[in-house]
C-alpha positions as CSV (number, residue, x, y, z in Angstrom):
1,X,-16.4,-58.5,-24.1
2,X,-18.0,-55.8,-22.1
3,X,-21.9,-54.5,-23.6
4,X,-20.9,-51.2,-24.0
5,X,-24.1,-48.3,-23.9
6,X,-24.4,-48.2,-27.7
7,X,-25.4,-51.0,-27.4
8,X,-28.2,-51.5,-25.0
9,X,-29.3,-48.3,-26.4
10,X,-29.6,-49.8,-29.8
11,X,-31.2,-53.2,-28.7
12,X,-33.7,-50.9,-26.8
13,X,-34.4,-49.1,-29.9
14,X,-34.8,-51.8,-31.4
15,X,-37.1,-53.0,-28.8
16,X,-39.3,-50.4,-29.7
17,X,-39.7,-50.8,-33.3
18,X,-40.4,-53.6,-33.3
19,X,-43.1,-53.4,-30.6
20,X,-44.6,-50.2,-33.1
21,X,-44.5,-52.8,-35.8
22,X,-46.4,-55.0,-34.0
23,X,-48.9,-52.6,-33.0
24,X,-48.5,-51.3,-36.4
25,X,-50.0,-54.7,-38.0
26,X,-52.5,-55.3,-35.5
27,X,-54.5,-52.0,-36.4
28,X,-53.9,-52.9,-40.0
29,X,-55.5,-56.7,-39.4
30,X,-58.2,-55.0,-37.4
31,X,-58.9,-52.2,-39.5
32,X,-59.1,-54.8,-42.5
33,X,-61.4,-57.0,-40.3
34,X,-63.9,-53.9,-39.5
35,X,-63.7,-53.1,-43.3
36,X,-64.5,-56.1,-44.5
37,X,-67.6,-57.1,-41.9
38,X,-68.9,-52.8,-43.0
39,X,-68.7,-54.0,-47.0
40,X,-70.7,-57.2,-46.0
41,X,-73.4,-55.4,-44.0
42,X,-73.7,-53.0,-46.4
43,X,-73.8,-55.9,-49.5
44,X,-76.4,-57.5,-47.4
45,X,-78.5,-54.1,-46.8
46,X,-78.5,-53.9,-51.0
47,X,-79.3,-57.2,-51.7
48,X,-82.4,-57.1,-48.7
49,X,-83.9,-53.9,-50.8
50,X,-83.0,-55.2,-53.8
51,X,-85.2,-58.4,-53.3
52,X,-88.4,-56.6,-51.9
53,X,-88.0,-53.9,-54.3
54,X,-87.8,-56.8,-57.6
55,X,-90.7,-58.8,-55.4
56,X,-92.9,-56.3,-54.7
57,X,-92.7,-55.2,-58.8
58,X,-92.7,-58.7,-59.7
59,X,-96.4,-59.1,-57.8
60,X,-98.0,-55.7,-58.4
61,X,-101.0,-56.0,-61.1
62,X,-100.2,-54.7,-64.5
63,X,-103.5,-54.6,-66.1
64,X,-105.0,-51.1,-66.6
65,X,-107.5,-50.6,-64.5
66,X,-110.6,-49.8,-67.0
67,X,-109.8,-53.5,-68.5
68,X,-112.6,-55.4,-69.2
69,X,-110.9,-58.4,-69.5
């Protein structure tokens, strides 16, 4: 049986969909990967403040200052 051109044509074609799927993937894998390491920096940015801001208040004197105590 000869290949006739419909046929390379349509292997080719497929060819390149499935390449474009490929590439497709691997920006969504690497797009999820930068997401996820951005929502991490940016958890660990809140939770730094956080814990200086709740330290800070936690250690700052609370007795008026014309106490006598």
């Amino acid at each position: 049986m000869r290949i006739q051109t419909i046929q390379i044509v349509a292997a080719l074609i497929a060819a390149i969909a499935f390449t474009l799927a490929f590439i497709a993937a691997g920006a969504f894998l690497l797009s999820l990967m930068f997401g996820l390491v951005g929502a991490a920096a940016v958890a660990w940015l809140t939770y730094m403040v956080a814990t200086r801001w709740l330290s800070r208040r936690r250690h700052r004197d609370v007795t008026p200052s014309g106490s006598t105590r």
